[in-house]
C-alpha positions in Angstrom: 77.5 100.4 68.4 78.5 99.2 64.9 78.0 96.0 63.2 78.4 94.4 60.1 74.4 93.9 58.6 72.6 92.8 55.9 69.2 93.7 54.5 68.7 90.9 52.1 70.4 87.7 50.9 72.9 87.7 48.6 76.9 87.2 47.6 78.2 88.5 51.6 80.8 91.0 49.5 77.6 92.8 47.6 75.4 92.7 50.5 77.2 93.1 53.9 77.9 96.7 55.1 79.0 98.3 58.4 76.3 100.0 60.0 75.4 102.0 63.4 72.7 99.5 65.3 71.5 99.6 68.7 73.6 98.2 71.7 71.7 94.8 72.6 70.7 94.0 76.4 71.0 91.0 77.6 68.0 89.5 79.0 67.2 87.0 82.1 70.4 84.3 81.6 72.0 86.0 78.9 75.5 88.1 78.9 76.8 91.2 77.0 79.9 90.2 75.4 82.6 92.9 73.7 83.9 91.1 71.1 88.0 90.4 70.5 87.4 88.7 67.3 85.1 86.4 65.8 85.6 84.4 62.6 84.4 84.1 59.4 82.8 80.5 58.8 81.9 78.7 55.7 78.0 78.6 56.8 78.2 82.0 58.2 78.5 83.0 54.4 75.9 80.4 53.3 73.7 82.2 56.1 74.1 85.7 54.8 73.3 83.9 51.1 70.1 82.6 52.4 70.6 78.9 51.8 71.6 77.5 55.4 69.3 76.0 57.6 69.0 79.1 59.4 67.7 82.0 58.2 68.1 85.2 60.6 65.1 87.9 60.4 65.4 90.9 57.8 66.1 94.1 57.1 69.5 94.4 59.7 70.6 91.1 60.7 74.1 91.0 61.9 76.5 88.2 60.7 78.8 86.2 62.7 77.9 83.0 65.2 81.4 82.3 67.1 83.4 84.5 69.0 86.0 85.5 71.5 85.3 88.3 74.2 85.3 90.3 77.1 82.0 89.6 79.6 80.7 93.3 80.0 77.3 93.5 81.7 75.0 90.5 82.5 71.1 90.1 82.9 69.4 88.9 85.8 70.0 85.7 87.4 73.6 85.3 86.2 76.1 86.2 88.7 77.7 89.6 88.0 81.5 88.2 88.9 81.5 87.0 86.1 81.5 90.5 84.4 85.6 90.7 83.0 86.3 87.1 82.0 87.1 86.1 78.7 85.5 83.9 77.1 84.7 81.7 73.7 81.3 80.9 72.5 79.7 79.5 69.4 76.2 78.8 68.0 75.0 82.7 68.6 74.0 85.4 66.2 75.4 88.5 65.3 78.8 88.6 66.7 80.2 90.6 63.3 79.6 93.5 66.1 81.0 95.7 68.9 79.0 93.7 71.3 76.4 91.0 71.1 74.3 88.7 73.4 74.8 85.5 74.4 73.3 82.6 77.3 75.4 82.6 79.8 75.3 78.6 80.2 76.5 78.7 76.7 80.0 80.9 77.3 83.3 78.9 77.8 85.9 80.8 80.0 89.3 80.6 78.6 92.9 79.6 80.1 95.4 82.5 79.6 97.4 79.9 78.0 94.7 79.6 75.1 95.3 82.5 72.5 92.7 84.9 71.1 92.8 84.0 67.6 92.4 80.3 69.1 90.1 81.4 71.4 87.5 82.9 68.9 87.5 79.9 66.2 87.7 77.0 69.6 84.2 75.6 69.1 82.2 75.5 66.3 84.6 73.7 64.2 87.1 71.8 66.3 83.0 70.7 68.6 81.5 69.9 65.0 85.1 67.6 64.4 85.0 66.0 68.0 81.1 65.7 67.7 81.8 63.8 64.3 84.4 61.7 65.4 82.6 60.3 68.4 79.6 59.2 65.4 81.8 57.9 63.7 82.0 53.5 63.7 85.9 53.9 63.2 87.6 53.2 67.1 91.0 52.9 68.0 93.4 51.2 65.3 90.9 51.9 62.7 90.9 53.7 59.3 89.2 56.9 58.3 89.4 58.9 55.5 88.6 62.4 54.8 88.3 64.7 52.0 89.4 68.4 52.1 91.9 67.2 54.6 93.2 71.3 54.4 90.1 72.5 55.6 90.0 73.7 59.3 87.8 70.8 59.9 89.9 68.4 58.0 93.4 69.8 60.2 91.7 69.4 63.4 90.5 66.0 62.4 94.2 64.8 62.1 94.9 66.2 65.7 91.9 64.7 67.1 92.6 60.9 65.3 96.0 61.0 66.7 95.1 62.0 70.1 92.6 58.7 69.9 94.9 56.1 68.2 92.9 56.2 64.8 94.2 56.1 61.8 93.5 58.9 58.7 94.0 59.3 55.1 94.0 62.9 54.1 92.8 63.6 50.6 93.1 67.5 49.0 92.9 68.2 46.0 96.1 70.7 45.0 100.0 69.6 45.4 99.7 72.9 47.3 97.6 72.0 50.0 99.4 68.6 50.8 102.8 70.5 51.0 101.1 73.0 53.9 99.5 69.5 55.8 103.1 67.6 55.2 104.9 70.5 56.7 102.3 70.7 59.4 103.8 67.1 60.4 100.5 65.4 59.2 101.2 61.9 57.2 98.9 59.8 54.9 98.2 62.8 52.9 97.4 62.3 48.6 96.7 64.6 46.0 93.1 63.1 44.4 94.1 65.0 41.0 97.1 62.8 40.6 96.5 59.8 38.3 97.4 56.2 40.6 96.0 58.2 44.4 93.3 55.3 44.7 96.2 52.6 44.2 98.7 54.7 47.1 95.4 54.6 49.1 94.9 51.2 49.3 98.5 50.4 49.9 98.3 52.8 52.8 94.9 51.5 54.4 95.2 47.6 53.6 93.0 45.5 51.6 90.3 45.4 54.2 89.6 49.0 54.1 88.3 51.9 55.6 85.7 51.7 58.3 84.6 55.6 57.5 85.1 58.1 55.3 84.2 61.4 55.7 83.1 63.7 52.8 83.3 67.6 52.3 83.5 67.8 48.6 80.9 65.8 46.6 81.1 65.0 43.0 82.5 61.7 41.7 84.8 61.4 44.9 82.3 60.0 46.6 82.2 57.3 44.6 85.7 56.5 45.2 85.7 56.9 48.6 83.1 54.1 48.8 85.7 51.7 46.6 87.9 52.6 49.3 85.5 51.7 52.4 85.1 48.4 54.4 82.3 46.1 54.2 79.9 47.7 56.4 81.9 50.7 56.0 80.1 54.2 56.4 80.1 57.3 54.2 79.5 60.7 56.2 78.7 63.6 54.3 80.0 66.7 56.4 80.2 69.4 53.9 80.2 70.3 49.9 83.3 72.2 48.3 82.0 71.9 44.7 78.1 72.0 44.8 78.3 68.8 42.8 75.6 65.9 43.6 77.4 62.9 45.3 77.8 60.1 42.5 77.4 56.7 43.7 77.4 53.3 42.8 74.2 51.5 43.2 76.8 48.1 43.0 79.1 49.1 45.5 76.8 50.2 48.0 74.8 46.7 47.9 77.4 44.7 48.0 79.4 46.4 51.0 76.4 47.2 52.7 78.1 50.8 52.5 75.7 53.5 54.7 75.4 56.9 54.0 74.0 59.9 56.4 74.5 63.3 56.6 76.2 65.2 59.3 74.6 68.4 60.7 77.0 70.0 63.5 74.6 72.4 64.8 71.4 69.8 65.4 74.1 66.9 66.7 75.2 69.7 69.0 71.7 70.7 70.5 70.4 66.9 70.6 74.0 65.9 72.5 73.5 65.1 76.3 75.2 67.9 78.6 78.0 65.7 80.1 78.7 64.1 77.0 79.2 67.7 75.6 81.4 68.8 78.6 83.5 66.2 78.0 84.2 66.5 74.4 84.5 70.6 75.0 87.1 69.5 78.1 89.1 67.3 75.6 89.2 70.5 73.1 90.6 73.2 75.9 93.1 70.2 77.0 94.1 69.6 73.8 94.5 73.7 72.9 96.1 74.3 76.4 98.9 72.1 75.8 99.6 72.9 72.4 98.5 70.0 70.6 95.7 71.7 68.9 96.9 74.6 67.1 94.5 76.7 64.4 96.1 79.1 62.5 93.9 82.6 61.0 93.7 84.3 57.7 94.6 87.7 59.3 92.2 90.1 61.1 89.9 93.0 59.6 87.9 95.7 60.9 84.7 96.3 60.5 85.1 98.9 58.2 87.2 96.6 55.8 84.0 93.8 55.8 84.0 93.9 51.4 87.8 92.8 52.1 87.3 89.9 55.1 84.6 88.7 52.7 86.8 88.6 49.7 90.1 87.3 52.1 87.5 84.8 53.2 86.9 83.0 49.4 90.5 83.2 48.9 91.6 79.9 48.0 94.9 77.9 49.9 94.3 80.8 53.0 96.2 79.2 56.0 93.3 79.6 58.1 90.5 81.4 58.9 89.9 85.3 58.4 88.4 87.2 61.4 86.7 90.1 62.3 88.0 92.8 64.9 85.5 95.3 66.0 
């Protein structure tokens, strides 16, 4: 079959490069799955670079982790009726491919109401959102805010806090990117480049505060988001647009009693209990079936075309993420 592989780490455009590999078997519990489409993610690129928290095996390790698909063949113990479905999974490796192999306790069958391109980016982002949410100290009535409010996480967030009664600010960075989320029909949104945003913020919150805020950028907005938070408010790192060290004030975060963690999606997703899971993935399909949760993509490419998905992928202000189409 052919794949998309890489034999070291590096920039994904340099190293990546369709290649003829050998068609995988699933083993005991496991499916084959022909792949519809499967996106490109953020840490599917930091992956390939070699500074995730995964690193897959080298010389010919095939990129992707989430996809949509076709159920072709299965291995033993798993109940060949289920051969034909389609169905979304995330959390796997090597989906950048014709086929790949996935456990079958893992797949999530999909609604015909539920799109493809929705379909294939269902879970690892809009789970890692849900997953964060339901951390989160911020309930019902509450204020959150969030940085790179444009970012798929960031647009699922707003769904997600409405469908739950909590309030959000959204911060971006460009005029650009709060013109897409205001057309979008998503309020609260300010530009952090313009000069008086931390005054309009805490107009828009109240005096009291935020009871989280959630970080994906770094830098010196991390300090301000703490000016912004509650007395034993939280700060949740989620993510880091710039590569820039979170600044902080030793004052602020005394005083408020301000806590900081980090948020890993993939470990909070393995260490979550398996009806707690089911209910947060049940929320999701609800939410997608009737149209409330709605995730646009970046366009499609072929495999062929990976030097061009990669480069389609960096592109700044895309509407959404770019995919791969075997």
């Amino acid at each position: 079959m052919r794949a998309i592989i890489h034999d070291t780490f590096g920039e994904p455009a340099d190293v990546l490069k369709p290649a003829d590999v050998e068609l995988p078997v699933p083993a005991a519990g496991e499916l084959l799955i022909k792949t519809t489409l499967s996106p490109i993610h953020n840490h599917d690129l930091w992956t390939i670079r070699g500074n995730y928290g995964y690193k897959p095996e080298l010389p010919g390790a095939i990129g992707g982790s989430e996809a949509v698909g076709v159920i072709d063949a299965v291995g033993e113990g798993v109940d060949d009726a289920m051969i034909g479905q389609r169905v979304a999974i995330a959390g796997v490796h090597g989906t950048w491919a014709e086929y790949f192999v996935a456990p079958a306790s893992g797949v999530l069958p999909l609604p015909d109401v539920i799109s493809d391109s929705l379909g294939a980016q269902l879970i690892a982002m809009p789970f890692s959102a849900i997953s964060l949410l339901e951390t989160l100290k911020a309930t019902k009535g509450d204020w959150i805010i969030q940085t790179a409010a444009n970012g798929a996480v960031g647009k699922i967030m707003a769904v997600l806090a409405k469908a739950r009664g909590i309030n959000l600010l959204n911060l971006v960075r460009r005029p650009q990117a709060a013109q897409e989320l205001t057309d979008m029909g998503i309020e609260n949104v300010l530009v952090t480049t313009d000069a008086n945003w931390k005054e309009t913020a805490r107009t828009i919150i109240g005096t009291s505060g935020a009871v989280s805020a959630i970080d994906s950028v770094g830098g010196d907005l991390a300090n301000d988001l703490t000016d912004l938070l509650a007395v034993d408010g939280e700060l949740v790192v989620f993510g880091t647009a710039t590569g820039a060290p979170l600044t902080l004030s030793s004052g602020t975060l005394i005083m408020k009693h301000i806590a900081v963690k980090g948020f890993w999606g993939a470990r909070v997703s393995a260490e979550l209990p398996v009806e707690d899971r089911q209910r947060l993935i049940g929320e999701l399909v609800t939410l997608a079936s009737t149209g409330e949760l709605t995730l646009a993509d970046g366009g499609a490419f072929g495999l062929e075309a990976v030097t061009d998905a990669m480069q389609a992928a960096l592109k700044p202000g895309r509407k959404g993420k770019v995919m791969m189409k075997p």
